[in-house]
C-alpha positions in Angstrom: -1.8 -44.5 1.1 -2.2 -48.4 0.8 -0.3 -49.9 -2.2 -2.5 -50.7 -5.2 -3.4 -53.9 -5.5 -6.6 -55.9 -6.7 -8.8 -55.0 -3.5 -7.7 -51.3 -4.4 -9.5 -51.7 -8.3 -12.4 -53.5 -7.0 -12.9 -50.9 -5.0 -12.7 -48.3 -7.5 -15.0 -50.5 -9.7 -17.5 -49.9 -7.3 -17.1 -46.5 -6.2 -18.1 -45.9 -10.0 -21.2 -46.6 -9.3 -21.9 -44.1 -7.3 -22.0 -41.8 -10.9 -25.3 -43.8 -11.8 -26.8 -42.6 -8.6 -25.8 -38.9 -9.1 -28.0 -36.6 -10.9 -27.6 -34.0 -13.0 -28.6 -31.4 -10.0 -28.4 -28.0 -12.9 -31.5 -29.2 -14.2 -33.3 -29.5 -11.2 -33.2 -25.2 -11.2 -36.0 -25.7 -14.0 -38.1 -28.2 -12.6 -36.9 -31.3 -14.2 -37.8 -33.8 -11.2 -35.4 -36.7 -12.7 -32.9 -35.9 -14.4 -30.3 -38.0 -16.3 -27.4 -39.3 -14.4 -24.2 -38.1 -14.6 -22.8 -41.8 -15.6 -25.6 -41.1 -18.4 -24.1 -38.0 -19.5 -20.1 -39.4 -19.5 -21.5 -42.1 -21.6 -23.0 -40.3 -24.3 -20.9 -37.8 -24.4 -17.9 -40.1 -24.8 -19.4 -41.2 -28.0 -19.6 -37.5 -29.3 -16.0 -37.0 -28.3 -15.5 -39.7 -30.9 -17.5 -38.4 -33.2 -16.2 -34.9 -32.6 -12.7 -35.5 -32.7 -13.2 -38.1 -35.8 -14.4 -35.1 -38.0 -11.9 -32.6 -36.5 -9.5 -35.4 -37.9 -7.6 -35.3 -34.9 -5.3 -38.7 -34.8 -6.5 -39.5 -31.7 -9.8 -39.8 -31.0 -9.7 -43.0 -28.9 -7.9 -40.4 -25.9 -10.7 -37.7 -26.8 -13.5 -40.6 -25.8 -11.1 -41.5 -22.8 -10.7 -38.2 -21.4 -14.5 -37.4 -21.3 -15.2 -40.8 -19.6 -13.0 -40.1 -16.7 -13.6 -36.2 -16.1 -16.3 -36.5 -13.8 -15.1 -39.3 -11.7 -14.9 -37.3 -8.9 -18.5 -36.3 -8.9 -18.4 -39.9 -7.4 -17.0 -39.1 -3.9 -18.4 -34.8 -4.0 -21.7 -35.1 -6.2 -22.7 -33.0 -9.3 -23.0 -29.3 -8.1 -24.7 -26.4 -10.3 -23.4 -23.4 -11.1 -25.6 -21.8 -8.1 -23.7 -23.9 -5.7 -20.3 -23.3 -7.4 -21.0 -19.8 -6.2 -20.3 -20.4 -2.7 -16.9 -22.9 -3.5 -14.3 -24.1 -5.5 -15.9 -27.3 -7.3 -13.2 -27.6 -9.9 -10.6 -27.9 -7.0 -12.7 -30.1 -4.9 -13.1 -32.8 -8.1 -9.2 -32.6 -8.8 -8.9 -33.4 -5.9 -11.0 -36.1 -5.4 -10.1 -37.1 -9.0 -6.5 -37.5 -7.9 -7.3 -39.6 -4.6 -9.6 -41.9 -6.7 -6.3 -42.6 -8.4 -4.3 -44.0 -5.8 -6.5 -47.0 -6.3 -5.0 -47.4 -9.8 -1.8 -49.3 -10.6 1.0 -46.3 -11.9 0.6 -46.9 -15.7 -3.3 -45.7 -15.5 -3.2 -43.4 -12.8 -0.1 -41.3 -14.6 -2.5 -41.2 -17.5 -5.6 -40.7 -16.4 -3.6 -38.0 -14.7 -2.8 -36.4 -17.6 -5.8 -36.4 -19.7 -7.5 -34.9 -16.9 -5.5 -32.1 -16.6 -5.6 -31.9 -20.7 -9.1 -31.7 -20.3 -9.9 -29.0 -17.3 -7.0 -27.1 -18.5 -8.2 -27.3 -22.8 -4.2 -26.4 -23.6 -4.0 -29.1 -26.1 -6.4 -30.2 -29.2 -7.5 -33.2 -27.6 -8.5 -31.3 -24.7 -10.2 -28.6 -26.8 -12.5 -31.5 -28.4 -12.9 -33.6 -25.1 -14.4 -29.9 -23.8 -16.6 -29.5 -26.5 -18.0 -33.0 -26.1 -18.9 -32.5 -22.6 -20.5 -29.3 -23.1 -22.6 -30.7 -26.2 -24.3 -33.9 -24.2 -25.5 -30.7 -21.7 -26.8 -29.4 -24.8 -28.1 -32.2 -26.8 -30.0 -33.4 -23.0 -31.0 -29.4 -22.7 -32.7 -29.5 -26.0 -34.4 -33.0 -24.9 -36.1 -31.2 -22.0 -36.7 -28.0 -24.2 -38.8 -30.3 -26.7 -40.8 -31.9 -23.5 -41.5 -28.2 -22.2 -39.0 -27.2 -19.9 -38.4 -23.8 -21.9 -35.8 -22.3 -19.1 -33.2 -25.1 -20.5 -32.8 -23.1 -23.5 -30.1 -21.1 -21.8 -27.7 -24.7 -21.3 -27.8 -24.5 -25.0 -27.3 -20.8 -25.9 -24.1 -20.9 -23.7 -23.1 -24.4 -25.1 -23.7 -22.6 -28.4 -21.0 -19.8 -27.2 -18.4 -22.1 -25.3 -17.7 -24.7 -28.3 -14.4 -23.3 -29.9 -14.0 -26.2 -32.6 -15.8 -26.0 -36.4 -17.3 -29.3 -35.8 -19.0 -28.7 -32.3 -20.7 -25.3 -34.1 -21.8 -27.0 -36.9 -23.2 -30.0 -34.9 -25.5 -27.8 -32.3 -26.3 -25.4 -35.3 -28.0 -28.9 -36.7 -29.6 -29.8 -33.0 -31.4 -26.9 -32.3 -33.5 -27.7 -35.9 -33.8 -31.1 -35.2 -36.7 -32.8 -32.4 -35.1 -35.2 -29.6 -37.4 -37.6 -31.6 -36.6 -37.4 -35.3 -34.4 -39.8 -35.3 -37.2 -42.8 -35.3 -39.4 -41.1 -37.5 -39.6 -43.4 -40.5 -38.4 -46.5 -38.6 -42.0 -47.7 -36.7 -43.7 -47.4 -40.5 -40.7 -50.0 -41.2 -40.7 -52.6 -39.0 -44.5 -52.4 -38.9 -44.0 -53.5 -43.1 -41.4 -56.3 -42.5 -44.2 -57.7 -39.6 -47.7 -57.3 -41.7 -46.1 -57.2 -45.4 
């Protein structure tokens, strides 16, 4: 393998951009004819690791938003496969591996790291991995219920086995809340608002 140098990151740099281009292919079973990226899905759900791991007041929720923005790095080189395709090979091992390759682009003191916290997070044997899982599998939900509220009603199952996966309090008591709240609440008040600071 060549030695890491700056070529090697510029290259990864850009190879990361092949996660904008991917699409979440899972929702394409239902019909959903664009669905969001998987650079999308690492983003937001980084933020909920955050959040999550914040109110599971684990010290360290700076790795939890870390681990989730790496884990599907991979999906760069060997794309975002369902759970149909999964069927017929062994995606986890394919992603580790490309994962681990991606890597080699990295000088030691990230690569060892990274390492780490993906191994933490496909393997859940520590808190931070726990919480880093729950995040990942709560974006699937909170973009399932998103499509549930625009009429894709098949979704609902993303988000009844989100609902059974989580394993932390937080993550239950945070898609216990989603699944009574619209994918447009949240700007329901605001329009009426900035209409008054323009006219008033």
């Amino acid at each position: 393998m060549a030695p890491n140098n700056l070529r090697n990151t510029v290259n990864f740099i850009f190879e990361l951009n092949q996660l904008k281009r991917q699409k979440h292919s899972g929702f394409t079973l239902v019909g959903v004819n664009e669905p969001d990226s998987v650079a999308s899905h690492v983003w937001r759900a980084a933020q909920i690791a955050y959040i999550l791991a914040t109110m599971e007041n684990n010290p360290s929720p700076e790795k939890v938003a870390t681990m989730v923005l790496i884990h599907d790095n991979g999906e760069a080189r060997i794309g975002d496969q369902h759970k149909v395709a999964a069927r017929y090979f062994n995606n986890s091992e394919a992603e580790a591996t490309a994962f681990s390759e991606q890597l080699n682009n990295l000088e030691t003191r990230i690569k060892n790291k990274w390492q780490q916290y993906f191994n933490e997070f496909e393997n859940r044997n520590t808190p931070e991995g726990i919480i880093a899982k729950d995040a990942d599998w709560l974006e699937t939900a909170f973009q399932a219920k998103e499509y549930l509220d625009l009429g894709y009603p098949m979704v609902q199952n993303w988000i009844d086995n989100v609902g059974k996966a989580v394993e932390t309090k937080s993550a239950k008591l945070i898609i216990k809340e989603m699944k009574k709240t619209g994918f447009t609440d949240w700007w329901r008040g605001l329009k009426k608002m900035t209409y008054k600071k323009l006219y008033n």
